[in-house]
N, CA, C, O and CB atoms as a CASP TS submission, in Angstrom:
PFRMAT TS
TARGET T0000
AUTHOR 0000-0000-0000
METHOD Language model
MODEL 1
PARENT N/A
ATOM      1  N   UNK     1      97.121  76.117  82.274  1.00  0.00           N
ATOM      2  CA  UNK     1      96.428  76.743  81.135  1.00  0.00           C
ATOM      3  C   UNK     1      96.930  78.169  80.978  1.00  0.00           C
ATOM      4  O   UNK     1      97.062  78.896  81.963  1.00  0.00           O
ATOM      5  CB  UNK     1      94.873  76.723  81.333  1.00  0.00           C
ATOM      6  N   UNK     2      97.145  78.478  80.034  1.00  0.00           N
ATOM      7  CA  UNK     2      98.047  80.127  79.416  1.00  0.00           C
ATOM      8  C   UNK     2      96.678  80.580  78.146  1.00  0.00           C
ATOM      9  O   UNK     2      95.686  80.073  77.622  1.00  0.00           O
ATOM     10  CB  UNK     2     100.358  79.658  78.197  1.00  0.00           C
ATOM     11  N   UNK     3      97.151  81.351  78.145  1.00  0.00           N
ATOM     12  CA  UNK     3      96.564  82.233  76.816  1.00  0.00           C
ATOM     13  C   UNK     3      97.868  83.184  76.396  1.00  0.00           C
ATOM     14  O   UNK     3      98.744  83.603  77.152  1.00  0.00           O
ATOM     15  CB  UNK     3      95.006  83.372  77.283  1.00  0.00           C
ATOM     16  N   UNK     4      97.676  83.477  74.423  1.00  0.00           N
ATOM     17  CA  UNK     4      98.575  84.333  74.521  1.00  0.00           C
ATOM     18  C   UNK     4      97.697  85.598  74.140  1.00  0.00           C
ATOM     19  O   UNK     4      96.702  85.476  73.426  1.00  0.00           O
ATOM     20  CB  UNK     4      99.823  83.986  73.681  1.00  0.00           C
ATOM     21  N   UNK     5      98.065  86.686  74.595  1.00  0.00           N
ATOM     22  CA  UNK     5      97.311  87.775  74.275  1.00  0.00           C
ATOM     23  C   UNK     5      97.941  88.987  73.132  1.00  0.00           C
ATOM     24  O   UNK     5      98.944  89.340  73.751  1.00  0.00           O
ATOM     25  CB  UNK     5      97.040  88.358  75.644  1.00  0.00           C
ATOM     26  N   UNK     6      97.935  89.621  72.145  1.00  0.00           N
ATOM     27  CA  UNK     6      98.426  90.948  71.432  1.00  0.00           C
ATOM     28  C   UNK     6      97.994  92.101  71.702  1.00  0.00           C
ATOM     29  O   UNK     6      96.845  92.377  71.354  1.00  0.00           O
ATOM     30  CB  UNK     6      98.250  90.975  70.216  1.00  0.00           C
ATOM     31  N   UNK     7      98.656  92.907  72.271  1.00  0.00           N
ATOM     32  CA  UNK     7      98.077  93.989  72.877  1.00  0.00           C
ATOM     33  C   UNK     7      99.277  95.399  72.081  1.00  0.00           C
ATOM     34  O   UNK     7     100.436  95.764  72.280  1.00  0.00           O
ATOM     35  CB  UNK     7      98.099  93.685  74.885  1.00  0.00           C
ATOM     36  N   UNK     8      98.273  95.757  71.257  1.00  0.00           N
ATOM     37  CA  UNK     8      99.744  96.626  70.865  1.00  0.00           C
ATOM     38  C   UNK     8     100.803  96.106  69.693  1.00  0.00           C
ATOM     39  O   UNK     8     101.880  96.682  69.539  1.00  0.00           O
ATOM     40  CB  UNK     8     100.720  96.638  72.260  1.00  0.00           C
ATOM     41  N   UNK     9     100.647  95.657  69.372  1.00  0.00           N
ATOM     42  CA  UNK     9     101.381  94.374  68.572  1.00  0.00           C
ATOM     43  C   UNK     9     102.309  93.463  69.376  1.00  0.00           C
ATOM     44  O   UNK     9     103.191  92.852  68.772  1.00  0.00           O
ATOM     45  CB  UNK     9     102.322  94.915  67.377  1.00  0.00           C
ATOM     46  N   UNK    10     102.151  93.311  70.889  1.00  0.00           N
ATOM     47  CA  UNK    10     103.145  93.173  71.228  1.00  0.00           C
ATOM     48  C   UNK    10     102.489  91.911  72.237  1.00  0.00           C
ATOM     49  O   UNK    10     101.468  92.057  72.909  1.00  0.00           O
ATOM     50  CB  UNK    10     103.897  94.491  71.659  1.00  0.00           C
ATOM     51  N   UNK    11     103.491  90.376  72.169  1.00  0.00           N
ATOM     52  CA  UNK    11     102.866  88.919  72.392  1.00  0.00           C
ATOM     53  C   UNK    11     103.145  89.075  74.107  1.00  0.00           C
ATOM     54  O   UNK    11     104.166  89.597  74.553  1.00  0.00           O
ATOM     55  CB  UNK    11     103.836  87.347  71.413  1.00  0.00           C
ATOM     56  N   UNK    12     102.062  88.533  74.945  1.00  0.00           N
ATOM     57  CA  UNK    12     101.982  88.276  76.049  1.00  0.00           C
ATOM     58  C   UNK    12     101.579  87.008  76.690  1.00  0.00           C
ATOM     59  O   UNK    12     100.402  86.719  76.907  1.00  0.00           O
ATOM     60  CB  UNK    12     101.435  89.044  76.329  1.00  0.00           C
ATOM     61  N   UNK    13     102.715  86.167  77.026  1.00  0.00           N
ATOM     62  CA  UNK    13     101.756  85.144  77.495  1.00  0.00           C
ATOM     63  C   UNK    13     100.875  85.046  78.961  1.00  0.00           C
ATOM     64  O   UNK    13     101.710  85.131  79.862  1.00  0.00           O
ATOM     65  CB  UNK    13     102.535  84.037  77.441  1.00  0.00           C
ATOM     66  N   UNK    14      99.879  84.940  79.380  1.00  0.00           N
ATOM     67  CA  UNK    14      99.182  85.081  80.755  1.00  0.00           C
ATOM     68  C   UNK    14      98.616  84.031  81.232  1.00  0.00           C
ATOM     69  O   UNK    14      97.498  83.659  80.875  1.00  0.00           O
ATOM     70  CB  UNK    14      98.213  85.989  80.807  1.00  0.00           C
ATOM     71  N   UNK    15      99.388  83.396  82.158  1.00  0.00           N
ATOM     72  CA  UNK    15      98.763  82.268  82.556  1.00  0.00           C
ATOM     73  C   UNK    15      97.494  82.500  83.559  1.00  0.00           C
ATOM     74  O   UNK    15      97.489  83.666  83.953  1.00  0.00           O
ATOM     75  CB  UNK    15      99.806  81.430  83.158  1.00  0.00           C
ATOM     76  N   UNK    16      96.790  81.993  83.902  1.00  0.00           N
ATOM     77  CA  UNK    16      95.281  81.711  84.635  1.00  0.00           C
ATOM     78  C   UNK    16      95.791  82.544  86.131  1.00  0.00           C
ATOM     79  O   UNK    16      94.804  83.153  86.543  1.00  0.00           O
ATOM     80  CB  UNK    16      94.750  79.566  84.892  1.00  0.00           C
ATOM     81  N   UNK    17      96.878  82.744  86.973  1.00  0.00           N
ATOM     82  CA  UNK    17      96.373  83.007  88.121  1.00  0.00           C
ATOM     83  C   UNK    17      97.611  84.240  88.160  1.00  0.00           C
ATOM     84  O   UNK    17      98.386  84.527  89.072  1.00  0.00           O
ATOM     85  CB  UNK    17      96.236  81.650  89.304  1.00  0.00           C
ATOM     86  N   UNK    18      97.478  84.744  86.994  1.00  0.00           N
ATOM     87  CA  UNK    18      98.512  85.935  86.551  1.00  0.00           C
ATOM     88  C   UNK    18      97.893  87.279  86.337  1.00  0.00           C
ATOM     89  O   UNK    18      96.832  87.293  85.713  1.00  0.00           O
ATOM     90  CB  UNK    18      99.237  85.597  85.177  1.00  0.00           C
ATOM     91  N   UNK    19      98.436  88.506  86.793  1.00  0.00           N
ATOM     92  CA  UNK    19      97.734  89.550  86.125  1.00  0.00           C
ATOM     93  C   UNK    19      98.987  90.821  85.359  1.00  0.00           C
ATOM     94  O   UNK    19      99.911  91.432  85.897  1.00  0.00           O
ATOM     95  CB  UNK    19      96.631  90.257  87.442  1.00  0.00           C
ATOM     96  N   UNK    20      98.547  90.826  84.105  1.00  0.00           N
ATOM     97  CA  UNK    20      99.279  91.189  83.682  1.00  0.00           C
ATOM     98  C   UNK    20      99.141  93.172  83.444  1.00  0.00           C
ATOM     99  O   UNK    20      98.048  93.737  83.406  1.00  0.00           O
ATOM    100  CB  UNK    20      99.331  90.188  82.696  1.00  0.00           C
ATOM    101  N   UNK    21      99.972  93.629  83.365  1.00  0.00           N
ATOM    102  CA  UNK    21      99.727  95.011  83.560  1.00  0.00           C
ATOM    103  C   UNK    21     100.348  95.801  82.072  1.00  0.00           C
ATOM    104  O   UNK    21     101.445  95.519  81.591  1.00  0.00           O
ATOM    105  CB  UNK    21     100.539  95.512  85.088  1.00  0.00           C
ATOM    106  N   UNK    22      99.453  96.767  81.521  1.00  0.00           N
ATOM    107  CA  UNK    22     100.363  97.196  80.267  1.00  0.00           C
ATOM    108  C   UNK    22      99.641  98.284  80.267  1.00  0.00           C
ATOM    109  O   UNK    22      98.455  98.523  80.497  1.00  0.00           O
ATOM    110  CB  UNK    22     100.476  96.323  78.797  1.00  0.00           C
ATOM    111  N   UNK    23     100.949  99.173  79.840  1.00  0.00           N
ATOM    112  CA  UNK    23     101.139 100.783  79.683  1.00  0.00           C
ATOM    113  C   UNK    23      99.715 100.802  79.025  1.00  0.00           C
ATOM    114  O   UNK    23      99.477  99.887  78.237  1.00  0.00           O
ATOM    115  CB  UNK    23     102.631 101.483  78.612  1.00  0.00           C
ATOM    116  N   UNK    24      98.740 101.742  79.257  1.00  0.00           N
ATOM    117  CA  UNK    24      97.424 101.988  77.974  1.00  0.00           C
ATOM    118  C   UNK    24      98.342 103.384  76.932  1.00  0.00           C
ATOM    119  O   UNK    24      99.172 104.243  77.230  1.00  0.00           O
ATOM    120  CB  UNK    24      95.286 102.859  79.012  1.00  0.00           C
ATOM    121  N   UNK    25      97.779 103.068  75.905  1.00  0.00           N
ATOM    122  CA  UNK    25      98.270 103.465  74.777  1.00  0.00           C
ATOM    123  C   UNK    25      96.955 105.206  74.465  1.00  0.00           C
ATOM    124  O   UNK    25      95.725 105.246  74.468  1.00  0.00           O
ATOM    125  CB  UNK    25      98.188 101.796  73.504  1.00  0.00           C
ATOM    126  N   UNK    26      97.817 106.142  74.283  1.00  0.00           N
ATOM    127  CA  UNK    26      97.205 107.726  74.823  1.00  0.00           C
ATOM    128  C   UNK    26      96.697 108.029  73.113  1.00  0.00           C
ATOM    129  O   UNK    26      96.146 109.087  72.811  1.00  0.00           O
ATOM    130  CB  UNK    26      98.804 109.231  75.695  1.00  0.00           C
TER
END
């Protein structure tokens, strides 16, 4: 099972036993 996520305009896919890490936006 995945999800896709937009964070930023920008596509992430994250599967279930994944952690995904993204710059926070200032």
């Amino acid at each position: 099972m995945y999800a896709i996520v937009e964070i930023a305009g920008q596509q992430f896919k994250v599967t279930q036993d994944q952690k995904v890490f993204v710059h926070r936006l200032k």
